[in-house]
N, CA, C and O atoms as a Tinker XYZ file with bonds, in Angstrom:
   372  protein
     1  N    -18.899000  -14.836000  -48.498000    73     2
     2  CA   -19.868000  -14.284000  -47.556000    64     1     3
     3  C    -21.284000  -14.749000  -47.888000    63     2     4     5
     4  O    -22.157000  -14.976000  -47.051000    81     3
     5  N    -21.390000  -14.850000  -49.062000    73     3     6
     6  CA   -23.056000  -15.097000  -49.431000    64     5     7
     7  C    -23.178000  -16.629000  -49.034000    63     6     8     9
     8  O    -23.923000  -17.056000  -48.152000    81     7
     9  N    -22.422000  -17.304000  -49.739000    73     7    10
    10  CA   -22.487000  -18.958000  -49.424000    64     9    11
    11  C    -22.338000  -19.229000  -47.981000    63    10    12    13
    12  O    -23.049000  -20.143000  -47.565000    81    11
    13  N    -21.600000  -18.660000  -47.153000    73    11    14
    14  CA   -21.945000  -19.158000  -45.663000    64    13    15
    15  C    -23.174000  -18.678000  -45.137000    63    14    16    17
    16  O    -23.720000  -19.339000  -44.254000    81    15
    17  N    -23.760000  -17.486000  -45.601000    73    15    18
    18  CA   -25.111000  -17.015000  -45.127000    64    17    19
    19  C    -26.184000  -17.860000  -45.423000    63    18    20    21
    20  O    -27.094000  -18.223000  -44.678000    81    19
    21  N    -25.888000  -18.244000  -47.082000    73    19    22
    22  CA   -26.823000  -19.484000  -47.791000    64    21    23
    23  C    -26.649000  -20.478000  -46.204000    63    22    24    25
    24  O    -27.419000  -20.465000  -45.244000    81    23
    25  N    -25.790000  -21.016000  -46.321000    73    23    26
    26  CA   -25.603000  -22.207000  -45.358000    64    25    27
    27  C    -25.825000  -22.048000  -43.668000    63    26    28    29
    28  O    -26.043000  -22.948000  -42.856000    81    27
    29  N    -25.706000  -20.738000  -43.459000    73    27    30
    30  CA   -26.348000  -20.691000  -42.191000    64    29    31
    31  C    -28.039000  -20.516000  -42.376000    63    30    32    33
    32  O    -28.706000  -20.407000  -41.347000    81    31
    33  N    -28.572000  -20.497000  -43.416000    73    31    34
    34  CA   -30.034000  -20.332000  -43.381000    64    33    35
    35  C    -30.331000  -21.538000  -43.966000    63    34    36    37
    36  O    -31.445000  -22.035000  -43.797000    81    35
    37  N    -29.581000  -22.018000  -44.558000    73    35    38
    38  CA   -30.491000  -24.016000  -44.632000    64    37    39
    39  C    -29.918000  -24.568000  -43.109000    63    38    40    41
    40  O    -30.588000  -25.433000  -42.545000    81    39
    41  N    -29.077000  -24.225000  -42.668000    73    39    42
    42  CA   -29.084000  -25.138000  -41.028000    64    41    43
    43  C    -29.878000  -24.467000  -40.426000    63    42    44    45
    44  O    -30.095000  -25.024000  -39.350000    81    43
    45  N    -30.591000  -23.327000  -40.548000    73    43    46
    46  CA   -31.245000  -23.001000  -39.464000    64    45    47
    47  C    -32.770000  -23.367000  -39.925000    63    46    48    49
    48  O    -33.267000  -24.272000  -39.254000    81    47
    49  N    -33.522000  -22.873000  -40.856000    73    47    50
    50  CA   -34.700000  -24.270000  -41.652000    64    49    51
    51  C    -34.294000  -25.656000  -41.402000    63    50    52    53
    52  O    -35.161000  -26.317000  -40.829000    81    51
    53  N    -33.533000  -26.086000  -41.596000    73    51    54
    54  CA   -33.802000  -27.680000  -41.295000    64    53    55
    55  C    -33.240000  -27.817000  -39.510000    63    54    56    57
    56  O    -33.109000  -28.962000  -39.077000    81    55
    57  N    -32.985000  -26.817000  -38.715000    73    55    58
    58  CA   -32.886000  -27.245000  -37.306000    64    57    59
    59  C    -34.114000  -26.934000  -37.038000    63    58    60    61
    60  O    -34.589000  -27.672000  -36.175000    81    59
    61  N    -35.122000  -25.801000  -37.597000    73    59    62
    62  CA   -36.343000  -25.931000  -36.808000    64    61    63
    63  C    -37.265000  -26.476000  -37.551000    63    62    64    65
    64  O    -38.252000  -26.919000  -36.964000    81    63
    65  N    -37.216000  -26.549000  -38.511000    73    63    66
    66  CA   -38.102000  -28.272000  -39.234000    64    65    67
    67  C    -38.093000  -28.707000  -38.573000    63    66    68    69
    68  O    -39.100000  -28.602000  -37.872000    81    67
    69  N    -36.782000  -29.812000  -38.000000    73    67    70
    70  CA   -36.375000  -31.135000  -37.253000    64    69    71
    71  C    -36.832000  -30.860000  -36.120000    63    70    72    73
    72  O    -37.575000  -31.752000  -35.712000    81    71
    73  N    -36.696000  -29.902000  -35.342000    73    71    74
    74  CA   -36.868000  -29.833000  -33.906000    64    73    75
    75  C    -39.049000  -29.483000  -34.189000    63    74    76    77
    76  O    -39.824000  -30.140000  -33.494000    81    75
    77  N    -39.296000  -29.024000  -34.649000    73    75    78
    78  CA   -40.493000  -28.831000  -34.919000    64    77    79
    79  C    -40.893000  -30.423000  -34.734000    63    78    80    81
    80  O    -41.597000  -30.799000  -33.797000    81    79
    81  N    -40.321000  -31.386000  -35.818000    73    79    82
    82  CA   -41.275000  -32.745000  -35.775000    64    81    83
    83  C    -40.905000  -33.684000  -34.567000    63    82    84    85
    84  O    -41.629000  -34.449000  -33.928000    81    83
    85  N    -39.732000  -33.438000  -34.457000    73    83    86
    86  CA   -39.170000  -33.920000  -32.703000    64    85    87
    87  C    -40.178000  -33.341000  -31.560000    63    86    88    89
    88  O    -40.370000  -33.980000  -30.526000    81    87
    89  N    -40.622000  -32.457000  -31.739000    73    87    90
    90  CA   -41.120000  -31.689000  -30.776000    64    89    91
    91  C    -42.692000  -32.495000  -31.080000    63    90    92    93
    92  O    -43.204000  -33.259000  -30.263000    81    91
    93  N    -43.143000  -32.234000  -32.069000    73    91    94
    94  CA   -44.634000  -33.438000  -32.232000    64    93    95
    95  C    -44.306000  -34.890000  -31.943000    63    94    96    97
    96  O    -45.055000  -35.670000  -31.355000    81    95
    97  N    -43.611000  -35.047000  -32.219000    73    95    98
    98  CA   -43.142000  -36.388000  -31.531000    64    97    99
    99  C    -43.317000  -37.078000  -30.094000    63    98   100   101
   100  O    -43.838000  -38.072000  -29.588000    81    99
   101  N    -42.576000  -35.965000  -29.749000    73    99   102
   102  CA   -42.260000  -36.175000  -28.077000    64   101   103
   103  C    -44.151000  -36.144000  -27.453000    63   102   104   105
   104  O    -44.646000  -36.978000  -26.693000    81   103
   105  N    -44.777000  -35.086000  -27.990000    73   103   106
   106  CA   -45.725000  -34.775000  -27.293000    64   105   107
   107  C    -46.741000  -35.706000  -27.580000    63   106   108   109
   108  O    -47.636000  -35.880000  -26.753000    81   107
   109  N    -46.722000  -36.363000  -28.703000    73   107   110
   110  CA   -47.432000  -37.304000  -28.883000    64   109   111
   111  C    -47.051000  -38.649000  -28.038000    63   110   112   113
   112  O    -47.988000  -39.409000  -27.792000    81   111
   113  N    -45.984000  -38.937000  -27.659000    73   111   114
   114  CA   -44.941000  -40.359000  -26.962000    64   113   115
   115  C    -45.014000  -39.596000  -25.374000    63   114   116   117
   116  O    -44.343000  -40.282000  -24.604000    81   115
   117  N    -45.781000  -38.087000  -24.485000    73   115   118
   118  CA   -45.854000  -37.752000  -23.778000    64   117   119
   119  C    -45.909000  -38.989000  -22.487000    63   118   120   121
   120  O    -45.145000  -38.927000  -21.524000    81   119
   121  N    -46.841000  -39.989000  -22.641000    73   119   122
   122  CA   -47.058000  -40.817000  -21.670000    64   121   123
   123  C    -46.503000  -42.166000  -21.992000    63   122   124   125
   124  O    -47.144000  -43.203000  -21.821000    81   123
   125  N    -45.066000  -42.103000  -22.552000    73   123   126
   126  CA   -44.340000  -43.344000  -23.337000    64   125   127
   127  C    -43.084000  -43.333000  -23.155000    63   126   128   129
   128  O    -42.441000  -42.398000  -23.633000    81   127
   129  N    -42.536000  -44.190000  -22.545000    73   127   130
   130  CA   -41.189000  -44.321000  -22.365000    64   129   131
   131  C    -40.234000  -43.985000  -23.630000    63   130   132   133
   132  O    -39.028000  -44.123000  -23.424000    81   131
   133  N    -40.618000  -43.587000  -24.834000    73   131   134
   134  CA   -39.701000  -43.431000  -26.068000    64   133   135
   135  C    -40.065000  -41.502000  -26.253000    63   134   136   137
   136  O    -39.719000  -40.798000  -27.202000    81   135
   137  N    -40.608000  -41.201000  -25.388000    73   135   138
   138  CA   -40.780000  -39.494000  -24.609000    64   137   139
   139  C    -38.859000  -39.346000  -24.324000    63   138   140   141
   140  O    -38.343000  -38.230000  -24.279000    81   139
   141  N    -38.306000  -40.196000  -24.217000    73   139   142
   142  CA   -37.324000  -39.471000  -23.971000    64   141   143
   143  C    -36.449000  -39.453000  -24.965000    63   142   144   145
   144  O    -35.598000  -38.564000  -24.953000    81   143
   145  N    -36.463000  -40.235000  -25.827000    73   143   146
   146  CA   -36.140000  -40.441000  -26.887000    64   145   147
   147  C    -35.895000  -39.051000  -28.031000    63   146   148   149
   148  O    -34.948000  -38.546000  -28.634000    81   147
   149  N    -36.735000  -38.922000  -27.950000    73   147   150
   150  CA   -37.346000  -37.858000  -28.947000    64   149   151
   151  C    -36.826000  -36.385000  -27.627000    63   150   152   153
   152  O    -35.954000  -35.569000  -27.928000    81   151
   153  N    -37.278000  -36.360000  -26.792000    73   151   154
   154  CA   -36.405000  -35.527000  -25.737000    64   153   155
   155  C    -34.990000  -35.034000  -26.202000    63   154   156   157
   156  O    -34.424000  -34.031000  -26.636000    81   155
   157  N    -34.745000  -36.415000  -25.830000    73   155   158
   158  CA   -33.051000  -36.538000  -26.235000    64   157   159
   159  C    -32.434000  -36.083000  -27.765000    63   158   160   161
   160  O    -31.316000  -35.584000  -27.891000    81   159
   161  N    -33.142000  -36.281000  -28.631000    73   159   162
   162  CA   -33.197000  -35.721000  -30.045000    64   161   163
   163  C    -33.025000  -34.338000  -30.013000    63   162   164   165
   164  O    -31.962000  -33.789000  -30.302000    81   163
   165  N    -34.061000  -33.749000  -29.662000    73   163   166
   166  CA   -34.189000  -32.477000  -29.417000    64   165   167
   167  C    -32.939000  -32.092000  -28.922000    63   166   168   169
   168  O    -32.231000  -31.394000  -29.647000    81   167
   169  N    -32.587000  -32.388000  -27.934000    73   167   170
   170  CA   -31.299000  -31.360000  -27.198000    64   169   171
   171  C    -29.890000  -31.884000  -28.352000    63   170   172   173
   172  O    -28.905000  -31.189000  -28.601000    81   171
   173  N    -30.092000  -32.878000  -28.747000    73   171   174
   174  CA   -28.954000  -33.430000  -29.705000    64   173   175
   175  C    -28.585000  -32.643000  -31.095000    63   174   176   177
   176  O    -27.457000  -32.572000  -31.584000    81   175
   177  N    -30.023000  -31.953000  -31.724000    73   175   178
   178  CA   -29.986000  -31.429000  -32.541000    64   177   179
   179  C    -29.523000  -29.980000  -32.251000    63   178   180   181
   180  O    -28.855000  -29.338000  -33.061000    81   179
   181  N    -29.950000  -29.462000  -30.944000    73   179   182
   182  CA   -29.743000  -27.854000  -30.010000    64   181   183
   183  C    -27.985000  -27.974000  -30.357000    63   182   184   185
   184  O    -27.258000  -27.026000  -30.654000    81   183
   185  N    -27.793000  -28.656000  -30.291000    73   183   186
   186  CA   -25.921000  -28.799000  -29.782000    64   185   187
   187  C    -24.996000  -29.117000  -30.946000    63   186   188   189
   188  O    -23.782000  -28.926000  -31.001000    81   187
   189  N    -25.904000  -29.706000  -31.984000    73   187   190
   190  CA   -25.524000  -30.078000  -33.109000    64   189   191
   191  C    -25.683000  -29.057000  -34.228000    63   190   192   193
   192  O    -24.987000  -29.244000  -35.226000    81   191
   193  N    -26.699000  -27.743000  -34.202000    73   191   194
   194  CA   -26.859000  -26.912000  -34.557000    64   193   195
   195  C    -25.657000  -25.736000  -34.646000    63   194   196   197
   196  O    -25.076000  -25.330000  -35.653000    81   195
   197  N    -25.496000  -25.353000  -33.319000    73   195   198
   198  CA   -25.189000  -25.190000  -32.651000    64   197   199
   199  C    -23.457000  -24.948000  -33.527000    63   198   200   201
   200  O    -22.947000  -24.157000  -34.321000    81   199
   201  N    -23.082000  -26.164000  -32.774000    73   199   202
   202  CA   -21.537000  -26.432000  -33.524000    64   201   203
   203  C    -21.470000  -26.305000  -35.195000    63   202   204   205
   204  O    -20.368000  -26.148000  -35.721000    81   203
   205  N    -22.445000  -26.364000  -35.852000    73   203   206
   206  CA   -22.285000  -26.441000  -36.845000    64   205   207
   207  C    -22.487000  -24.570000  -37.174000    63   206   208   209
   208  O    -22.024000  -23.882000  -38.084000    81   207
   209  N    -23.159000  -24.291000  -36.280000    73   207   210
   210  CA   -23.192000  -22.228000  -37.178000    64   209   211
   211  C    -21.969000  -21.731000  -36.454000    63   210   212   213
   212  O    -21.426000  -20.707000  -36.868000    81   211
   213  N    -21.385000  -22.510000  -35.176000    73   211   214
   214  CA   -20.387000  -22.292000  -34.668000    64   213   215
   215  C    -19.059000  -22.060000  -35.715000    63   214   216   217
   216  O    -18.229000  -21.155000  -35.645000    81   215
   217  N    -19.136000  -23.320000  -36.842000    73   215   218
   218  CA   -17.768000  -23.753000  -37.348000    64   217   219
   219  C    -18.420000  -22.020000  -38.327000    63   218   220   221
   220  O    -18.104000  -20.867000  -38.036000    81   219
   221  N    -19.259000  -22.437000  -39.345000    73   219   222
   222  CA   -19.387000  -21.567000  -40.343000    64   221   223
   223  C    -19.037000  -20.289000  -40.074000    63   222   224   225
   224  O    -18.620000  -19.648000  -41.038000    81   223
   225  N    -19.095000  -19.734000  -39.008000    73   223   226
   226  CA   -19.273000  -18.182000  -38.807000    64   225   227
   227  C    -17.943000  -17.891000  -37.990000    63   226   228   229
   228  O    -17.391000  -16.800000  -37.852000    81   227
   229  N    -17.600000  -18.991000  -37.537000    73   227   230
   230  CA   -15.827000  -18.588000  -36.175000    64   229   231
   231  C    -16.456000  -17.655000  -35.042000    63   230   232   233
   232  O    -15.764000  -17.212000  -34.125000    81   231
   233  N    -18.131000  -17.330000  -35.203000    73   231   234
   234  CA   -17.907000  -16.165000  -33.673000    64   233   235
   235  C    -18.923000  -16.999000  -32.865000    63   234   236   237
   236  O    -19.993000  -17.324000  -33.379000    81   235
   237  N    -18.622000  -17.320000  -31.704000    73   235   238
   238  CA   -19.596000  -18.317000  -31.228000    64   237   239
   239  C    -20.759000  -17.397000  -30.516000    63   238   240   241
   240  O    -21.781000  -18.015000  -30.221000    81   239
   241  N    -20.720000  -15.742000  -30.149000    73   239   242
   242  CA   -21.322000  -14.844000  -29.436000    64   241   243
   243  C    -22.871000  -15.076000  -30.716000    63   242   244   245
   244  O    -24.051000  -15.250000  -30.413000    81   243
   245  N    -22.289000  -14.992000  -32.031000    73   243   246
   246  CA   -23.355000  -14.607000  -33.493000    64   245   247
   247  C    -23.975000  -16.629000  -33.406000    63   246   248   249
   248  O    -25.165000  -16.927000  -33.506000    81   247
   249  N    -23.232000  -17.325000  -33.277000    73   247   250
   250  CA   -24.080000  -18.671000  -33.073000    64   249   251
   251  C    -25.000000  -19.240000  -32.247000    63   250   252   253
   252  O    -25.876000  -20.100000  -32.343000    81   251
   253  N    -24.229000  -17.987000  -30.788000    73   251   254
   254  CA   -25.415000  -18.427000  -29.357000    64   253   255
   255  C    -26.748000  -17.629000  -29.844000    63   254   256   257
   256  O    -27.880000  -18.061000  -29.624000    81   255
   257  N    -26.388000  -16.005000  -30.764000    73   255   258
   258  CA   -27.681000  -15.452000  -30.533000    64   257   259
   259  C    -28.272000  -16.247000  -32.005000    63   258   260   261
   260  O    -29.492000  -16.206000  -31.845000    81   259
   261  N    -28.000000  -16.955000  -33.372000    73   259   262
   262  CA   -28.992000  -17.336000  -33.859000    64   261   263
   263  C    -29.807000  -18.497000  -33.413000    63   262   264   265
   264  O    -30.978000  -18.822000  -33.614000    81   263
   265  N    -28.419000  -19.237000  -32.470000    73   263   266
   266  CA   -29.478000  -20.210000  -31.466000    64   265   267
   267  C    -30.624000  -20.193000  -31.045000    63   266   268   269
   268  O    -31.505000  -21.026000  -31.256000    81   267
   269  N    -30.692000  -18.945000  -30.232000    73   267   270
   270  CA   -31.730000  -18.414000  -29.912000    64   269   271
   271  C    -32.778000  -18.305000  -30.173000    63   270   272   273
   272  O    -33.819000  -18.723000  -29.665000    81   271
   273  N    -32.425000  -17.382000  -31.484000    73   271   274
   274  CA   -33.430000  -16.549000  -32.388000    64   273   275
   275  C    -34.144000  -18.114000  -33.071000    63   274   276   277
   276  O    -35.371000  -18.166000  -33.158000    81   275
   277  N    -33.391000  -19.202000  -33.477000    73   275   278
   278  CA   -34.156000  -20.207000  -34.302000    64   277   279
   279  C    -34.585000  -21.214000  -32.591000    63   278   280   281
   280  O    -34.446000  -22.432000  -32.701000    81   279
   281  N    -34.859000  -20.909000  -31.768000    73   279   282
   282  CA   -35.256000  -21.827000  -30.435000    64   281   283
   283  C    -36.786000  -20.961000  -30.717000    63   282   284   285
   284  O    -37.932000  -21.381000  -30.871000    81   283
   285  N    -36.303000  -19.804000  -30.705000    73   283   286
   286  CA   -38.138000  -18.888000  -30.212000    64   285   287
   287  C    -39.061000  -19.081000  -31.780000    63   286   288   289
   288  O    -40.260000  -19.312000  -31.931000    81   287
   289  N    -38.147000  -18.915000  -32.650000    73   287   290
   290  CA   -38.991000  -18.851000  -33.897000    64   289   291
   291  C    -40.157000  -20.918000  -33.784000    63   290   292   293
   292  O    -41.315000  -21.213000  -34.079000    81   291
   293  N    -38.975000  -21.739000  -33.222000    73   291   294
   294  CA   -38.839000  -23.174000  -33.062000    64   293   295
   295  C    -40.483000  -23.092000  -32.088000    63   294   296   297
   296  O    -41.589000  -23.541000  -32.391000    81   295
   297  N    -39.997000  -22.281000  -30.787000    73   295   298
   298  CA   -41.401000  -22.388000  -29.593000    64   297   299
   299  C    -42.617000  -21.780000  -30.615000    63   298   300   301
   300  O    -43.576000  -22.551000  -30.566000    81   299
   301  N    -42.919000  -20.405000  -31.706000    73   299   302
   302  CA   -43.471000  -20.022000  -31.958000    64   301   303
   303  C    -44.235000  -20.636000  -32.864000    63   302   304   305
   304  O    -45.433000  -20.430000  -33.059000    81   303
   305  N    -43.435000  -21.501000  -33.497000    73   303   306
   306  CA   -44.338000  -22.664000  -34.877000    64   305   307
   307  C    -44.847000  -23.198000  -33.875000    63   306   308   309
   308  O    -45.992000  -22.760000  -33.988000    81   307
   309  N    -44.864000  -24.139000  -32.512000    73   307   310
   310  CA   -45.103000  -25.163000  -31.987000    64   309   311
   311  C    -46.696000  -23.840000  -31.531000    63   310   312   313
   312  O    -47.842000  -23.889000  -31.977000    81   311
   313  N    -46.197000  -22.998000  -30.704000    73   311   314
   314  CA   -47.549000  -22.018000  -30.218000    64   313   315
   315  C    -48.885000  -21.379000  -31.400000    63   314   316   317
   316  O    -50.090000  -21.133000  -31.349000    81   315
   317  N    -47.978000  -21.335000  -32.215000    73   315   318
   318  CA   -49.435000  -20.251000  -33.117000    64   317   319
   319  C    -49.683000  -21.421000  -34.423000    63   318   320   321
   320  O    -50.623000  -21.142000  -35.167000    81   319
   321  N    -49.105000  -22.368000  -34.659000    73   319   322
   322  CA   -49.142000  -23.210000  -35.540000    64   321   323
   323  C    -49.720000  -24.468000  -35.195000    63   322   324   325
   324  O    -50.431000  -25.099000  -35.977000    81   323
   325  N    -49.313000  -25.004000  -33.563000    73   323   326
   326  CA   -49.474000  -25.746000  -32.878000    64   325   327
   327  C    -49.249000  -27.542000  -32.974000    63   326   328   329
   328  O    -48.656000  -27.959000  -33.970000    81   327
   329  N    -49.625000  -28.326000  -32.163000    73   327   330
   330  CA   -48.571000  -29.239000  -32.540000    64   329   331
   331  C    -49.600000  -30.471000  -33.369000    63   330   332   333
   332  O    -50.791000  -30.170000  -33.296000    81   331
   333  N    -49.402000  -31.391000  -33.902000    73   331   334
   334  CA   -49.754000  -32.321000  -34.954000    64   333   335
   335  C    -50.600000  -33.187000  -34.116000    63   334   336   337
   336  O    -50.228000  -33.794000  -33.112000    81   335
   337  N    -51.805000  -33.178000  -34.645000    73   335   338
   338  CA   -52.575000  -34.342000  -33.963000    64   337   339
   339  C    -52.739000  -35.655000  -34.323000    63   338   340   341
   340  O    -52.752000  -36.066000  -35.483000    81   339
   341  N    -52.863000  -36.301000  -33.346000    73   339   342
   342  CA   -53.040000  -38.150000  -34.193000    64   341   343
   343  C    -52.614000  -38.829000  -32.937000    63   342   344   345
   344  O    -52.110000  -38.446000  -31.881000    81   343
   345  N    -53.014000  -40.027000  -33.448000    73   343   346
   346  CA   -52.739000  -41.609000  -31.845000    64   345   347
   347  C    -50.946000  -41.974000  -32.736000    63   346   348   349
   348  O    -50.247000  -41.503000  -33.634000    81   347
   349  N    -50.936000  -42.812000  -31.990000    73   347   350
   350  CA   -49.597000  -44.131000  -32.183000    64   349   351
   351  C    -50.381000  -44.975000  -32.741000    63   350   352   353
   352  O    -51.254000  -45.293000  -31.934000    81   351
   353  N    -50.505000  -45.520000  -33.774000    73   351   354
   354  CA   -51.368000  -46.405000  -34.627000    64   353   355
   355  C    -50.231000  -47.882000  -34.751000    63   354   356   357
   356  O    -49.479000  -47.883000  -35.725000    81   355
   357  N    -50.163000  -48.868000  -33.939000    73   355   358
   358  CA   -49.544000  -50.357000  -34.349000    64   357   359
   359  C    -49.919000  -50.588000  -36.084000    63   358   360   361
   360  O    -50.902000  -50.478000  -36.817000    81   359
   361  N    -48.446000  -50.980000  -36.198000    73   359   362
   362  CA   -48.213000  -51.684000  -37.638000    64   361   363
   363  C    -49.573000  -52.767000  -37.793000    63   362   364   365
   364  O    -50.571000  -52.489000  -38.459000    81   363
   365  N    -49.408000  -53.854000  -37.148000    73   363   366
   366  CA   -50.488000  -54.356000  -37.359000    64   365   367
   367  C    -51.833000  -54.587000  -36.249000    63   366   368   369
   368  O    -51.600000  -54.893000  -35.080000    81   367
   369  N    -52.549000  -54.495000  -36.506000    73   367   370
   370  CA   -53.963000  -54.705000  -35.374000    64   369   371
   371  C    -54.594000  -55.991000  -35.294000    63   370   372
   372  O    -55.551000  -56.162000  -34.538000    81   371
């Protein structure tokens, strides 16, 4: 019981890490065809999350709601923390 809890709380830190820098990503690539890219990441990781608290736990009702719960905690870093500033800087100039 403890070790799957361990392991549902490092997948859920590193899904909203990841989706956190995906999410600066995207918004930075906003007016860039590789916007979808990072888009696409995002929902890849949602689903990949997902299946993975799915396997650990067997109840998929307790996986949809930590889904959730790590999506809003996910919107709330991006809102009160807000998102990473900076250009697309070329390798070379």
């Amino acid at each position: 019981m403890g070790s799957k809890c361990l392991e549902i709380l490092i997948e859920s830190v590193n899904y909203i890490i990841i989706n956190y820098a995906l999410s600066n990503m995207a918004m930075l690539f906003r007016s860039n065809p590789l916007f979808i890219l990072f888009f696409a990441s995002e929902i890849w990781t949602f689903g990949n999350y997902w299946k993975k608290v799915s396997k650990i736990t067997g109840n998929k009702a307790v996986s949809i709601i930590l889904l959730i719960v790590c999506f809003f905690i996910h919107i709330g870093i991006i809102y009160w923390v807000g998102p990473i500033s900076g250009n697309v800087v070329p390798f070379r100039e």
